[in-house]
N, C-alpha and C positions, 0 to 999 in steps of 0.2 A: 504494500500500500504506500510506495516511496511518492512523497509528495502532497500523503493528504492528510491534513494535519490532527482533524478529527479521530484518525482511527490507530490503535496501539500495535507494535508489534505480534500481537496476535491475529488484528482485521477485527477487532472489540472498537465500537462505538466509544469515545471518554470524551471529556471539554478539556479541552487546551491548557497546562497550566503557563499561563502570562506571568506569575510571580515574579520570574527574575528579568522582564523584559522592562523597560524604561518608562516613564511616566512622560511621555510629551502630547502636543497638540495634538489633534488627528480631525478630520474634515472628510466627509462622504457625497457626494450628489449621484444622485437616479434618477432616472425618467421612466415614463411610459405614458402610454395613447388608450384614449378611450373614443374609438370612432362609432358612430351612431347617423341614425338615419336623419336628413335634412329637418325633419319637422323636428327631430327631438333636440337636435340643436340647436333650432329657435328658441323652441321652447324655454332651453336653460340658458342661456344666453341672454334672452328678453325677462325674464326671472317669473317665468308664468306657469314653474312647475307646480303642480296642486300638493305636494309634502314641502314645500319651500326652497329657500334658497340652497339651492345642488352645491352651489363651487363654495361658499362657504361652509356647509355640514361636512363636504368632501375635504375640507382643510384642516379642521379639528379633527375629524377621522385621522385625517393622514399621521397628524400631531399623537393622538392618543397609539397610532400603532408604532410609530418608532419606540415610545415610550414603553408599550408593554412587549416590545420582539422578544426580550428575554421570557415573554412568558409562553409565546405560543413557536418558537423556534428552540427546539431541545436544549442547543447545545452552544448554546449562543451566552458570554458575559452580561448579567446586568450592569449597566454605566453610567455614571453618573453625569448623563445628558447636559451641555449646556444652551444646546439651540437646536431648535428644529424650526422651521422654515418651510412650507409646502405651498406652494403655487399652481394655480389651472389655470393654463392660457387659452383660446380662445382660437383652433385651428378651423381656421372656413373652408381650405381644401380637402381636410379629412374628408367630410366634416367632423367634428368633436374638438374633444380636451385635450393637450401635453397637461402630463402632472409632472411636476419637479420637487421633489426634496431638498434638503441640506439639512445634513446634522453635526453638530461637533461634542467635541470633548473632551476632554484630557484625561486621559488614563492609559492602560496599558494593553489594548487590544482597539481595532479601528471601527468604525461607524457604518459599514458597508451596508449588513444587513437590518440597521438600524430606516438608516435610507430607502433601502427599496422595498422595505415593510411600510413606509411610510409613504410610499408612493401605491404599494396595492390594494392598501387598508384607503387611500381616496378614489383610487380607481373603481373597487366594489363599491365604494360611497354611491359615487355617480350612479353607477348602475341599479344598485339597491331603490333609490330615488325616481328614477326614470324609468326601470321596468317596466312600469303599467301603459306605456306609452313604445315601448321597443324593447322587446326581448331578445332582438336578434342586434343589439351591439357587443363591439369585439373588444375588451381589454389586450394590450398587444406592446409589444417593446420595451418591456421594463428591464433594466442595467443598469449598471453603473459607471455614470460618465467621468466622474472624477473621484481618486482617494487619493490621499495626504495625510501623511506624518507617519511616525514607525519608520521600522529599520526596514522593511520593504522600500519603503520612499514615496514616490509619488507616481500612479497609473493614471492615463486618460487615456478616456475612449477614442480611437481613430474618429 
């Protein structure tokens, strides 16, 4: 199992121990697309959804899931978050939403899956929201476009 840091010399499931790794900065961004059919993009768009305002419930969503990743991803460090940031743009040639995160924090493991639990946890937002209205949109593209800090260093998405 060379390379995958999750699992022990036997192929046994463990969590990382970070202990002796460094306490510095670290910085995550993810994205992903919620595309939907032209009317339901009006729809949330013009803010005439009948559950309310979509891109804002789908932004505290996004906030509340970076914040609980440790709980519904096994094997993931709780951390002690200092910013989460989730944005839904406003794509007219989709049509639909880019959702973006940003999480930071300083500790001793990175913000990655902090991030793009925070971009899926708004991406089901939308959808939770809208369904009554289009069942046939597609959640699609979630990664991560930028990491920083760690002895890794810094990855960005081509």
């Amino acid at each position: 199992m060379s390379g995958l840091t999750h699992f022990d010399a036997k192929g046994d499931a463990h969590m990382v121990d970070v202990s002796d790794k460094a306490v510095t900065s670290r910085v995550a961004v993810a994205e992903g697309y919620v595309k939907m059919a032209q009317e339901t993009f009006d729809i949330i768009t013009q803010g005439r959804a009948k559950k309310g305002d979509v891109i804002g419930v789908a932004r505290l969503a996004g906030i509340i899931g970076a914040k609980k990743t440790p709980d519904l991803i096994p094997l993931c460090h709780p951390l002690p978050i200092t910013k989460v940031a989730v944005e839904l743009t406003h794509e007219p040639d989709l049509p639909g939403l880019r959702v973006e995160a940003t999480v930071k924090t300083t500790g001793q493991t990175g913000v990655e899956m902090e991030a793009l639990t925070a971009v899926s946890t708004a991406a089901l937002t939308v959808y939770d929201m809208a369904k009554a209205v289009d069942k046939g949109m597609e959640i699609s593209g979630i990664r991560v476009m930028l990491k920083d800090g760690g002895k890794s260093g810094r990855y960005e998405a081509p």
